[in-house]
Structure formats: structure tokens, C-alpha cells
C-alpha positions in Angstrom: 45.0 36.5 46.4 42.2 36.1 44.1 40.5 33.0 43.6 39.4 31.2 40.5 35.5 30.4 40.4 35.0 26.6 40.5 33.8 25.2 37.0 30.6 24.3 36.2 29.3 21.0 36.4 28.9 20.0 32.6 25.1 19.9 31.9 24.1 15.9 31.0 22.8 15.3 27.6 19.3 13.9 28.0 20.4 10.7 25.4 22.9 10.0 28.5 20.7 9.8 31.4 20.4 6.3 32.7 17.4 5.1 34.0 17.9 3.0 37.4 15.0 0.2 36.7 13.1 -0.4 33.4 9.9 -2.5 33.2 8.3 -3.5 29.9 5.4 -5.0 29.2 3.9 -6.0 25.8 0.6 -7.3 25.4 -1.0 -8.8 22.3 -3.8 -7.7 20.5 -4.7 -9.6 17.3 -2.0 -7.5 14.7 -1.1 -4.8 17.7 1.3 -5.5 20.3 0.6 -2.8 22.9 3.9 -1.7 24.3 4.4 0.0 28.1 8.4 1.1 28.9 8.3 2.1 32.6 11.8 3.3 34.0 12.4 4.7 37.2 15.1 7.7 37.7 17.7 8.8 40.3 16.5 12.0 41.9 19.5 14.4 39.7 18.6 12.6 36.5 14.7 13.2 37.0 15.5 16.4 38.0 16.7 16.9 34.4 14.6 15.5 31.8 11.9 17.2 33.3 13.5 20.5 33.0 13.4 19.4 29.0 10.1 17.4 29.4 9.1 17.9 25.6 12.6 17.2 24.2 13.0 14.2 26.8 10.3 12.8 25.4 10.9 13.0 21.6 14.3 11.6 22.4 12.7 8.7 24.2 10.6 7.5 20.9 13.1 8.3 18.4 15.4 6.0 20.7 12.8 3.3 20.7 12.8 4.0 16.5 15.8 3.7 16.0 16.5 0.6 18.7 13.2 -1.1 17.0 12.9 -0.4 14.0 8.9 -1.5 13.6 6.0 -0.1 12.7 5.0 1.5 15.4 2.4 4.6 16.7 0.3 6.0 18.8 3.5 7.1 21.0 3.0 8.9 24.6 5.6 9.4 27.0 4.2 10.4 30.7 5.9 11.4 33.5 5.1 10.7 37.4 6.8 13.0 39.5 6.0 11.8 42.5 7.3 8.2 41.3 10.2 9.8 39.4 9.2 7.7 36.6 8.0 7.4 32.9 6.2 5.4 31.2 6.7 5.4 27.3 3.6 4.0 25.5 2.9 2.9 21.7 1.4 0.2 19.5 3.6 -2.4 17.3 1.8 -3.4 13.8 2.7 -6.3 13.1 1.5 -9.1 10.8 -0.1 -12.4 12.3 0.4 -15.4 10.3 0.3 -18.6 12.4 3.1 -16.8 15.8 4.2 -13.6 17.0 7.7 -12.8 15.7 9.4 -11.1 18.2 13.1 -10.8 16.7 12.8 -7.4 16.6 12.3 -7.1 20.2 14.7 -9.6 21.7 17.4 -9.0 19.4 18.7 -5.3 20.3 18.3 -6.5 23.7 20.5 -9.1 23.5 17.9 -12.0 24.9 16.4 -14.8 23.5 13.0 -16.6 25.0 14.9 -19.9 25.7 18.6 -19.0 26.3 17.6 -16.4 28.7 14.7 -18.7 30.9 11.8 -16.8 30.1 9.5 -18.3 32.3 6.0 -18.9 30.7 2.9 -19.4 32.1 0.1 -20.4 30.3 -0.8 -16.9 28.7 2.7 -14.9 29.4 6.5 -14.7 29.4 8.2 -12.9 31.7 11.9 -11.9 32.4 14.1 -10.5 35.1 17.7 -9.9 34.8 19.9 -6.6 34.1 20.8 -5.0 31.1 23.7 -2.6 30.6 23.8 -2.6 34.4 19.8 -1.8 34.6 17.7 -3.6 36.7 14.9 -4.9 34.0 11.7 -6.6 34.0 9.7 -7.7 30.5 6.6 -9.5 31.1 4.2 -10.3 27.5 0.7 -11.0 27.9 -1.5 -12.9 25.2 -5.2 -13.8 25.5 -5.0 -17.4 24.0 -2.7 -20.4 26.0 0.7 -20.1 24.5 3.6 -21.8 23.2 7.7 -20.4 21.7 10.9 -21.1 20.1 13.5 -19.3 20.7 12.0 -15.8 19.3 8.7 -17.0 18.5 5.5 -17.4 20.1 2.1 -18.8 19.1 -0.8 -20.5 20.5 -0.8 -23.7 22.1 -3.0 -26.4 20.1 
């Protein structure tokens, strides 16, 4: 009796990997916010986007584009094979009147600096919690003592 092959296992998109963890850290620089997205993989999702490193990594910032929607460049996306990981790198432009605006960051994500307990220090907020079922981490540096609302930070007086 013959036997039917078994189907092949559909081939994941790369826009539908899931990352396991995802660590962000933005650090202020005068008009430049200097943005790091770290985000570890499971072995079989690694596995893939570095068989499509190049197209992985264009998805990566036009996701990032098209979640952000600022002014943004310098982009590099590295990979760490041995740490299964990436780290997606870029600067923000942003104008610096009297705080740091960042709606554009906490909104997409669904957060908001006092709602959500960002703890800050003197020169930094930071975050843990899980989004879409991700364990995350976001962590903003600035180089003066600082102060915020609910989406805004400037420095303390």
C-alpha cells in the first residue's frame, strides 16, 4: 500500500517570528535619542532569520518605521549567533525645546511613564513588564538629573 509523504512544515514568514525577550534602551543626546532594540530568539526562530539575514534585517527597520514613525537613521541591525540575538540600532531626531517628547515611543507600546511605574532614578527610567506576551525591558538614560509627566521628560531645576 503506498504511502503519502508527510507535508511540509509551512516555512514562517520572517514578519512572524516572535522574539522571546526584548530590551530597549534609549539614551539622550542633545536633539538625538540613540536607540538599542536587543531581542533574544528561540533556537528554530534564529535558525531562520539568519538564513534571510539581509531581508530579516530590512524587515526589522521598516517595522520600527512603520511602528514609530520618527525621524530616524543611521540604522544597523547585528546579529550574535552565539547569543541568538539582535540588536537593532539607530538615532531618533528630535527637536529639544524645554522636555523630551516621548509619545511617539510609549504610545504604540501601549505604556505611559506614570501609569505603568516607570521607576526613575535621578538620570533614568526604566521598565519591566511583558508586552504581547514578551518579556521586555526599556531603560532611558539622560546626562542631566531628570523629571516627567506622563509622556514627557525634562530636566530637573
Amino acid at each position: 500500500m503506498p504511502t503519502t509523504p508527510s507535508p511540509m512544515p509551512e516555512k514562517t514568514e520572517l514578519e512572524e517570528l516572535k522574539e522571546l525577550e526584548r530590551n530597549i534602551i534609549i539614551e539622550a543626546e542633545g536633539e538625538t535619542l540613540h536607540y538599542f532594540e536587543e531581542k533574544k530568539w528561540a533556537e528554530d526562530e534564529f535558525t531562520r532569520l539568519i538564513e534571510e539575514e539581509e531581508e530579516f534585517s530590512s524587515n526589522q527597520i521598516e517595522k520600527f518605521k512603520a511602528t514609530y514613525g520618527v525621524d530616524a537613521g543611521n540604522f544597523d541591525l547585528e546579529v550574535y549567533k552565539k547569543e541568538k540575538s539582535t540588536i537593532l540600532k539607530c538615532d531618533i531626531y528630535v527637536e529639544l525645546d524645554t522636555w523630551y517628547d516621548f509619545h511617539w515611543f510609549l504610545k504604540p507600546l501601549g505604556l505611559d511613564f506614570i501609569d505603568d511605574h516607570f521607576e526613575r532614578l535621578e538620570k533614568e527610567l526604566s521598565w519591566e513588564g511583558s508586552l504581547n506576551k514578551v518579556k521586555t525591558t526599556i531603560l532611558l538614560k539622560f546626562a542631566f538629573k531628570i523629571d516627567n509627566c506622563h509622556a514627557h521628560v525634562w530636566a530637573q531645576r
